[in-house]
N, C-alpha and C positions, 0 to 999 in steps of 0.2 A: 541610442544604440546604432551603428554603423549596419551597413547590409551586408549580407555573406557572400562575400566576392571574389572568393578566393577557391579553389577546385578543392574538396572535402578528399581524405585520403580515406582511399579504401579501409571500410570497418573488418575489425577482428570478428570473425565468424563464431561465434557460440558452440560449436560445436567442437571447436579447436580448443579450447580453454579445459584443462582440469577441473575437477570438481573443488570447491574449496579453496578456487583461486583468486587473491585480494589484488584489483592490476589497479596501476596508477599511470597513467599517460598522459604527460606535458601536452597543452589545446588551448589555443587561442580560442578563448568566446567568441562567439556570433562572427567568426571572420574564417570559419570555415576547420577542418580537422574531424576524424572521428575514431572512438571505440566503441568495442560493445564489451559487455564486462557483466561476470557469472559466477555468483556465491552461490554454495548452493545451500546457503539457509537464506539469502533472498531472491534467487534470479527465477523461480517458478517456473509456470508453463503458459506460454504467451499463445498457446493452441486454444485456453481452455475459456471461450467466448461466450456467454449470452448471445443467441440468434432470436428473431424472432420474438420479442417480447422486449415487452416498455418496463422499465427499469423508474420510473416516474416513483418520487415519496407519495404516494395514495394517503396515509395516516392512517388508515385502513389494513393494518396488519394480519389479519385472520389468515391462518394456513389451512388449505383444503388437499388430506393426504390425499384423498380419495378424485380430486379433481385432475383435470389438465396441467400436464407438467410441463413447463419450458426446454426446449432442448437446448443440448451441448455438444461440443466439439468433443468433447474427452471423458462426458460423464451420459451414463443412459440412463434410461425412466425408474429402472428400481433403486437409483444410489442417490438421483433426488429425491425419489422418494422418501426413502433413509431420510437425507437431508431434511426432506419436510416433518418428517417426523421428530426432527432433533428439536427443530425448530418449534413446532407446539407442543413440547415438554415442557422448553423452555419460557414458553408464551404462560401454559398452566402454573408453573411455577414462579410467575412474576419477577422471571431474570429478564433486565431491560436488552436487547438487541446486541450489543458487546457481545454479550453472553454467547448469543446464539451465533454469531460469527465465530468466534472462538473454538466454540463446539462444533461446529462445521469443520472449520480447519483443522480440528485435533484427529477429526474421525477421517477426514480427506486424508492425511498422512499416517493414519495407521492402519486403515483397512482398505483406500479410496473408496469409501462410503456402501461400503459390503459386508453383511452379515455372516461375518468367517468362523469357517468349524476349526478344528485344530489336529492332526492327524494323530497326537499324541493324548488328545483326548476323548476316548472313543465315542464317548455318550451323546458328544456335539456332533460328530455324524450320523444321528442318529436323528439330529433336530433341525428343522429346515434351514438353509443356509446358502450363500452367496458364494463357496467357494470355499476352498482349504488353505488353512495359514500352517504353520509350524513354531512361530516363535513361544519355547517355553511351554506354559500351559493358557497363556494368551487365545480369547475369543472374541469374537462381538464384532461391533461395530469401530467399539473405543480401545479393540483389546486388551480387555480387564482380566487379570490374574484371579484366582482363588479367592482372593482375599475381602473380592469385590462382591462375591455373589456366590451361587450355585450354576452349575454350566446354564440349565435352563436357563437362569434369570439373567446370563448375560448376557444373552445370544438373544433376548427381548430387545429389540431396541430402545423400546419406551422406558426401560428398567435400567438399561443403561446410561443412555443420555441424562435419566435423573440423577444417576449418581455420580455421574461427571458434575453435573451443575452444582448440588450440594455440596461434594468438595472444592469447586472453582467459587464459590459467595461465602467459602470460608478463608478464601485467601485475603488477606489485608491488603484492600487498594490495586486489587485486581480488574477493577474498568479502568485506570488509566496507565497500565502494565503494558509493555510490548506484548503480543499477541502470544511469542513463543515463551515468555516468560510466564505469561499467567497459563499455559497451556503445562507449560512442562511443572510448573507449582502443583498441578494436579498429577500429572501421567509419570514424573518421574524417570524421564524415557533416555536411556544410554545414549540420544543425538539432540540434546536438547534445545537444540537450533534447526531441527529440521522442519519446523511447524512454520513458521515465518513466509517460508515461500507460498504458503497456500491462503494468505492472509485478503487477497485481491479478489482473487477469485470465489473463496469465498462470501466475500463481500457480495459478490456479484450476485452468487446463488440466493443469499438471504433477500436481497433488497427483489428478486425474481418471484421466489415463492412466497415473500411477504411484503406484498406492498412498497417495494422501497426504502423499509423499513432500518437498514444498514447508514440510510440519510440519515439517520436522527441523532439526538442530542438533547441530553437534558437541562431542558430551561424551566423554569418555576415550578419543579416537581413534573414536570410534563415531555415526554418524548416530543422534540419541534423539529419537523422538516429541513432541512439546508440551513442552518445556523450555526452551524461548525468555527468559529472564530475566534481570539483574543486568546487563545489556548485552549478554548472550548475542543476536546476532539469527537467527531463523529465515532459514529460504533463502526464504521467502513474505515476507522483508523487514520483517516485524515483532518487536518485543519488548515485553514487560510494563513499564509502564510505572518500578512500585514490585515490592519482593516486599510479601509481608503480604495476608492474606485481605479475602477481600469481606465487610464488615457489612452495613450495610443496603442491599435490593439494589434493580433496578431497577423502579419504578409499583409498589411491594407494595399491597398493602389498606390497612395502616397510612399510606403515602405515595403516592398515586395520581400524584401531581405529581413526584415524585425522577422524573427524567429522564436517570439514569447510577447509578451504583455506586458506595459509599460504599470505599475500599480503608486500611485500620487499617495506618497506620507512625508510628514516633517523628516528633515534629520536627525539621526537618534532613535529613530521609531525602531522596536526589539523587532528583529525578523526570527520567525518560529518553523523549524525545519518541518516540511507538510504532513509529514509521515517519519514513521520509525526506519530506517535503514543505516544502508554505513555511507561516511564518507570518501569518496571518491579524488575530489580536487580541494583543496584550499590554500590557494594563494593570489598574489597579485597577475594580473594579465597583462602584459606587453601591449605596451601601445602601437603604434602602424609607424614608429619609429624606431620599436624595436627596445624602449625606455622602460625602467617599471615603477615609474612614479604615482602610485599608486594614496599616495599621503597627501595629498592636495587635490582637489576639487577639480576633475575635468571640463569639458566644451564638447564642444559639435565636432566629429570630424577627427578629432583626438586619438579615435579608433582602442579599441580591447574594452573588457569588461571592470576594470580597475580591479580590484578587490571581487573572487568573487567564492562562491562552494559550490561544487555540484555533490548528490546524493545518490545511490542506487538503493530502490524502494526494491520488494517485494513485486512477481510481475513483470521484472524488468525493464522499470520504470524507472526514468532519473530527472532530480529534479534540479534545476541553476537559478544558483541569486546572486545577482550581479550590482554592480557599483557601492558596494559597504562603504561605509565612512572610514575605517581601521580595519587592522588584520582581523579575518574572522577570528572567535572564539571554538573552532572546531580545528581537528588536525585530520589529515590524510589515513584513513583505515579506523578513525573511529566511529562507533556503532551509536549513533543518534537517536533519540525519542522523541515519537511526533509531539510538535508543540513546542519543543528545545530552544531556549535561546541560541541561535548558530552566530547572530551578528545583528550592528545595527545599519537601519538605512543610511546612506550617503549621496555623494554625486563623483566618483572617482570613475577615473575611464572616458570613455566616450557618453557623456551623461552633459543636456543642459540643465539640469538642475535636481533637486536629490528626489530620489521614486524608487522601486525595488523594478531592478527587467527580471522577470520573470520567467522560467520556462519549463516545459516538460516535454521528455522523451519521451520513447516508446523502442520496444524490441534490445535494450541495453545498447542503444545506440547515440553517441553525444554528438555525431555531429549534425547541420540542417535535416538532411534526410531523415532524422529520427525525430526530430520534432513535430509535437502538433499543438491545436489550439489550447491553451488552459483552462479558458473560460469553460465548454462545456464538460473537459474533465475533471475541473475541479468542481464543479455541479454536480455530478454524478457523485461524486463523493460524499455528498450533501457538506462542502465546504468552499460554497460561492463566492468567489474574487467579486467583495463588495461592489455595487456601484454596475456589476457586471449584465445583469438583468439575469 
């Protein structure tokens, strides 16, 4: 990969963007250019941070409602709380961690994790509660209608959450569902894309209040820490993209300007988009000549990405793979599934020889300035760029 040497243009402010806006903007890889870009079933709240506390896979999952809560940027102590509580329902009922992310995210977007009366139903104000909703005859946490319960029993958390969960492990192949798909499989909800954006941060809260636990991934019948790979997905919804170690890593000494992770596979090797979002770019990149020969194997020097995709995660987060062997197999605005075949490895571009460059944004921003290291984000994910320590 070339270094980014060329002056980044000023990023599209997020705030400027409508809601519901799918942008696509022509950007040379790694040679400088930037957008930031905001769906609003994935562009989330990049406010909403774990402070203060180790996010580490413990294996160690027990949830303590009654213990010391982590804080947040955007959430206080009674809606973790909530949280925590969703969470060892789900723990009692032996729904593996998917689960309990899911169930996070559904109650973060219907209620942000608050025990809502309903002004149209009088009896819920009459029973403790987080605040007034109106939608409907909607209550709760998960704002369950009639159908779901008795007002009392919905405005229980513990009685709620279980019956989210029993309808969610009755959907068919719901641990490997987009998040808002196996979300709205259960809720039904007039925005059925609006669950998506909350899929990160959730994560976040799960792996907080239990152990890390959002790292995992089922191997020999056994939830295992950061082993998210080969299409394996973590319950944090992410996977590696390739197996094969990390070469040359991110801004070293030797390369100030590498803006991602060099990751060593054959040619051919299927690359698996990291996470569920949409497509953003896919096409060839212009070489430093201005060329898009992008069908033959590049060199040192060569300059642009050859072939490459970037993705807008949930978060607002984006992810680029760069030097494909052939045109990706994804198009521009569509909505990908972590895991997905997007393309295979190559060496087109500025490339000596074939490897996936790897990278990830932050803040919906593609250009250098938005970049950061992958290696310890895709750890956190519990889906560690093999080889990466």
């Amino acid at each position: 990969m070339s270094d980014d040497s060329r002056p980044p243009r000023r990023p599209l402010r997020l705030g400027a963007l409508a809601a519901a806006l799918t942008a696509t903007l022509a950007l040379l890889c790694c040679t400088g250019g930037a957008g930031a870009f905001f769906l609003t079933e994935l562009g989330g709240d990049s406010g909403d941070r774990m402070t203060a506390t180790s996010l580490d896979c413990t294996e160690d999952f027990r949830v303590d409602i009654r213990g010391d809560i982590p804080r947040m940027a955007q959430y206080g102590e009674i809606q973790l709380r909530n949280a925590a509580r969703i969470i060892k329902v789900g723990q009692e009922m032996k729904v593996p961690p998917r689960g309990w992310v899911i169930a996070v995210a559904t109650a973060m977007q219907e209620s942000r994790l608050r025990n809502l009366a309903n002004r149209t139903v009088a009896e819920s104000g009459r029973l403790p509660n987080e605040g007034v909703g109106a939608d409907h005859d909607s209550v709760g946490l998960f704002q369950q209608r009639a159908g779901w319960g008795s007002v009392s029993q919905r405005m229980t958390p513990e009685y709620a959450a279980r019956k989210f969960y029993e309808k969610l492990v009755d959907v068919p192949g719901w641990e490997r569902m987009p998040l808002t798909r196996a979300a709205q499989a259960v809720q039904i909800s007039a925005f059925p894309d609006a669950y998506a954006k909350h899929e990160d941060v959730a994560a976040q809260i799960v792996n907080a209040l239990a152990g890390g636990a959002a790292r995992t991934v089922l191997v020999g019948g056994k939830q295992a820490c950061d082993r998210a790979a080969s299409g394996e997905i973590a319950a944090s919804g992410w996977t590696a993209p390739v197996p094969g170690g990390v070469g040359s890593g991110f801004r070293t000494a030797e390369r100030p300007g590498h803006n991602g992770v060099d990751i060593a596979a054959p040619k051919g090797t299927l690359i698996r988009v990291a996470a569920t979002g949409r497509v953003l770019v896919s096409r060839c990149d212009p070489d430093n000549s201005g060329r898009l020969s992008c069908n033959v194997d590049g060199w040192p020097d060569k300059g642009g990405c050859g072939w490459f995709v970037d993705v807008l995660h949930s978060g607002q987060v984006i992810t680029r793979y760069c030097h494909l062997v052939s045109k990706p197999r994804v198009t521009v605005g569509q909505v990908v599934e972590a895991g997905q075949v997007i393309g295979e490895v190559g060496s087109s571009g500025n490339s000596s020889g074939p490897h996936l460059h790897f990278e990830v944004h932050e803040d919906g921003d593609r250009s250098s300035r938005g970049a950061i290291d992958p290696v310890p984000f895709m750890r956190s994910r519990g889906a560690p760029l093999n080889g990466a320590g």
